[in-house]
C-alpha positions as CSV (number, residue, x, y, z in Angstrom):
1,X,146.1,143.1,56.9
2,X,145.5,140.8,59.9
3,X,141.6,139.4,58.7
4,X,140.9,138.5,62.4
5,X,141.1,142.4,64.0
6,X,139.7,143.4,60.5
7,X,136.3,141.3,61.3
8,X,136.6,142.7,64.7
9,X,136.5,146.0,64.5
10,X,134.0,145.7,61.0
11,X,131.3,144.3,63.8
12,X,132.0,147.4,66.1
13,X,131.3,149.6,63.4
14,X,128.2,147.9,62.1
15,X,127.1,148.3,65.5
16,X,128.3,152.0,66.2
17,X,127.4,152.8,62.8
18,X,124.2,151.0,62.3
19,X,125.9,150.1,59.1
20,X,124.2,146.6,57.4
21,X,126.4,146.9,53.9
22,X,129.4,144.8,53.4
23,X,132.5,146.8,54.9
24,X,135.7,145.5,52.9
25,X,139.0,147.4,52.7
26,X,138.0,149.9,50.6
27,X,134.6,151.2,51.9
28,X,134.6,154.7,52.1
29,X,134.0,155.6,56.3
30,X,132.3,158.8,54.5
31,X,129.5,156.5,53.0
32,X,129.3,154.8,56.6
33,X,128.6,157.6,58.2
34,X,129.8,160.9,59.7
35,X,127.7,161.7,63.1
36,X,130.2,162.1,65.9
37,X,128.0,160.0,68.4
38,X,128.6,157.1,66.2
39,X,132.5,157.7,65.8
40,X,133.0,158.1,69.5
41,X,130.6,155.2,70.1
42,X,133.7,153.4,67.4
43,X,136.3,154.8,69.4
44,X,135.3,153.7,72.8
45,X,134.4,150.4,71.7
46,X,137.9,150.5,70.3
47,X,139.8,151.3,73.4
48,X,137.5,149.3,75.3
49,X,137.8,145.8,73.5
50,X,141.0,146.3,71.2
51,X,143.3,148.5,74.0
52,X,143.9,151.0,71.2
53,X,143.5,154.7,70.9
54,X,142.4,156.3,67.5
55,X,141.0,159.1,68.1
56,X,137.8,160.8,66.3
57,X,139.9,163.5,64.5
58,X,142.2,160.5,63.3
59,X,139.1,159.1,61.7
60,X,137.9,161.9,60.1
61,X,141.0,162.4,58.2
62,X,141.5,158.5,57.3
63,X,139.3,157.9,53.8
64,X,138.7,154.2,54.1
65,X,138.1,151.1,56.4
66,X,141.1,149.7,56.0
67,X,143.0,153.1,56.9
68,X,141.4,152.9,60.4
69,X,141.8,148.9,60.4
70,X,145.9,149.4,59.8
71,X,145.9,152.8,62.1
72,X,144.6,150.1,65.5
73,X,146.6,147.4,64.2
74,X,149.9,149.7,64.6
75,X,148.5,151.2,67.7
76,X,148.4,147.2,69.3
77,X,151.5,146.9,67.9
78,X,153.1,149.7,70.1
């Protein structure tokens, strides 16, 4: 998993999210949060920075962090 884009978006979702725990690999996006003004405040921030589209229904069915970390990095990849 590429660290750099991991510590990317991690600092977009502790700001989307409010979040201020440690967000590894395995951090449950359920325990995160699940209000959909912070996952489209994600998403955008997403698109905006990272060029990548994951939408909010694409979120809701990934379980952890590093599910949505390796959906953008294959949506870069593209």
């Amino acid at each position: 998993m590429n660290e750099e884009l991991f510590d990317q978006i991690a600092g977009y979702a502790r700001i989307a999210y409010g979040y201020e725990g440690e967000i590894t690999a395995d951090t449950l996006l359920s325990d995160m949060g699940t209000k959909s003004m912070e996952m489209i405040a994600l998403t955008s921030t997403i698109e905006n920075e990272l060029d990548a589209e994951v939408t909010i229904h694409e979120i809701m069915t990934m379980k952890t962090f590093g599910e949505l970390v390796e959906r953008v990095a294959e949506e870069i990849d593209e």
